[in-house]
C-alpha positions, 0 to 999 in steps of 0.5 A: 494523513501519512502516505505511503510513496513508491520509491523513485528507483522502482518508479522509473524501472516502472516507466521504462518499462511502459515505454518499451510496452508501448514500443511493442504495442505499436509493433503489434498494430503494424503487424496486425494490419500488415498481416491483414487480421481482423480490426480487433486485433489492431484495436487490441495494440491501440489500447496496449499503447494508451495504457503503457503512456498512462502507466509511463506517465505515472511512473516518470511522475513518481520518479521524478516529480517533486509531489509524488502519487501516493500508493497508500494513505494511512490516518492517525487517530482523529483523521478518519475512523477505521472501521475494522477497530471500531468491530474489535474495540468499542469507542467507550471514553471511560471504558474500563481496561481489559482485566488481563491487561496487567497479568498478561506482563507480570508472568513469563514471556510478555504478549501484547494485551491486544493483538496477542504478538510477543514483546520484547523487554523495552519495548513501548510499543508493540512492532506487531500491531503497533499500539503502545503497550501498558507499563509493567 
């Protein structure tokens, strides 16, 4: 499985960031109390501060952590099934190539037989979808 990794220079922004939210979370506790407002209003800070340190957490990890969270993950082939693909192409071993296949790169422009984006000459794989395209 290939995962998808947010980059450390945004992480660390991310964390940063929390930590002056918590900043202003306990500012909004200390002033609700003060001003003598109702308890919600000070739970409300509470849980502004314990999201920010979750959020910090997971930001300075990333960012500096050597085995960072995964934003993504995305399989290979074999590792686990998408089911969208399944809809659109049936598993069949020995199914038969669609008969426009050949066509559709003989004549004009060339288009990718399965999701129909433009490709380029020298091109194996296709930049749209990102299957390998048949031989001319």
């Amino acid at each position: 499985m290939k995962s998808i990794k947010p980059g450390r220079g945004p992480s660390a922004f991310g964390g940063v960031a929390s930590v002056l939210g918590a900043l202003f979370g306990v500012i909004w506790i200390v002033a609700a109390v003060t001003m003598g407002a109702p308890w919600f209003f000070a739970l409300f800070g509470v849980a502004f501060v314990g999201l920010s340190i979750a959020n910090a957490v997971f930001g300075f990890h990333n960012a500096f952590g050597k085995n960072r969270y995964s934003s993504f993950d995305i399989t290979e082939d074999g590792e686990e099934p998408d089911p969208f693909h399944s809809r659109i192409e049936p598993e069949a071993p020995d199914a038969p190539e669609a008969p426009d296949t050949q066509r559709a790169f003989s004549q004009g422009p060339r288009y990718c037989p399965y999701c129909g984006g433009t490709a380029d000459e020298g091109y194996a794989y296709c930049r749209y979808c990102g299957r390998k395209l048949p031989d001319e």
